[in-house]
N, C-alpha and C positions, 0 to 999 in steps of 0.2 A: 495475418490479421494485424491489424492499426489498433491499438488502444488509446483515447486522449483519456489523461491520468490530470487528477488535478490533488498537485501536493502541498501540504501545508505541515511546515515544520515551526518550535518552537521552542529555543533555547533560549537560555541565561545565564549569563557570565559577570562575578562580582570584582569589580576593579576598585582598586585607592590609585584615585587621579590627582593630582595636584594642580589647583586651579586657585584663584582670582576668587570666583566667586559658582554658581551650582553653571548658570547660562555657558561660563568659560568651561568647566569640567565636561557639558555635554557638547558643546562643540568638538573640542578636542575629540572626546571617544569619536563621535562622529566622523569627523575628518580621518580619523584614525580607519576605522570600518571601509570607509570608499577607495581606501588604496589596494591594491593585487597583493599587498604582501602584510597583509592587516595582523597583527596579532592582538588581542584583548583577554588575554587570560584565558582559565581554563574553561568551557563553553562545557553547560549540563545540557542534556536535551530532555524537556519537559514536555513533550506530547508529539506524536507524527501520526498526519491521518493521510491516506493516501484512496482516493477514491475513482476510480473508473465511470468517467459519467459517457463516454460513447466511443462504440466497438462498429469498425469498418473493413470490409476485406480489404485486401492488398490491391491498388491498382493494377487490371491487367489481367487479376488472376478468377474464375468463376467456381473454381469447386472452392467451398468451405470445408475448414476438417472438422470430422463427424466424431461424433466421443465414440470408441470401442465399444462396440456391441460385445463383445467376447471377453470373458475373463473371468474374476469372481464379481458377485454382486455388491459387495462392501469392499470397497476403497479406504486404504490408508489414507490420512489425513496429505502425508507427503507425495503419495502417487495421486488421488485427487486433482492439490495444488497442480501437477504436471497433468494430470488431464484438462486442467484447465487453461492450462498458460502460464499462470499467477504463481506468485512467491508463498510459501507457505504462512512465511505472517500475513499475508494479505486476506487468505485464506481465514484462518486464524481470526482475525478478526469481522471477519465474514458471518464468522460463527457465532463470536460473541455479540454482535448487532441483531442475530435473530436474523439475517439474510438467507443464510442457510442454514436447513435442518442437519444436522448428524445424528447418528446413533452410538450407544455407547453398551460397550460389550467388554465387562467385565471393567479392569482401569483404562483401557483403550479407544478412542474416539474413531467413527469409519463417517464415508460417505457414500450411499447406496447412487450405483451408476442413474436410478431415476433422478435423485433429488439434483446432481450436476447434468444433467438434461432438462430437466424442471427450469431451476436457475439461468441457463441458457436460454432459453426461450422467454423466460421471463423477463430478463434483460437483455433484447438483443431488440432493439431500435431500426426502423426502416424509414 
């Protein structure tokens, strides 16, 4: 399967520049940024969302893989992720947006083999 993933990162990094005047200081960092070997201090990462807006099989190929019918009915958060493809934080915050339902049993989170079939279907675009 083809996933187009649409990422958005956002960092920020506090520099003392030495400049002329604020125009000449943001130049500089500027100028600075477009080179390959760019350094600007130490870079915090203040939010990353990474969202999958369309899922396409593989040129060529005509079977889909089908989620395991077989096994237990509650999925680990981390076997889940692998039944789906996805990275566990993606997952993760899958969760958190109310995309998909889990269950919780005891301090543990699960995801019943229906709700990642649910989800599949629900987002799977033609």
């Amino acid at each position: 399967m083809r996933f187009k993933v649409v990422v958005t990162k956002v960092e920020v990094a506090e520099l003392w520049i030495r400049a002329a005047d604020e125009e000449s200081a943001a130049k500089k960092v500027k100028d600075e940024l477009t080179t390959s070997w760019a350094f600007a201090g130490r870079w915090e990462t203040k939010a990353t969302d990474v969202q999958v807006v369309e899922l396409q099989p593989e040129p060529g190929t005509t079977d889909q893989r089908q989620l395991s019918a077989s096994g237990p009915m509650l999925l680990k958060l981390k076997d889940a992720a692998s039944e789906l493809g996805i990275s566990y934080g993606t997952l993760h915050a899958l969760m958190k947006d109310g995309v998909i339902e889990h269950t919780q049993v005891g301090s543990g989170k699960y995801i019943s083999r229906a709700t990642l079939a649910a989800f599949i279907q629900a987002n799977t675009h033609r």
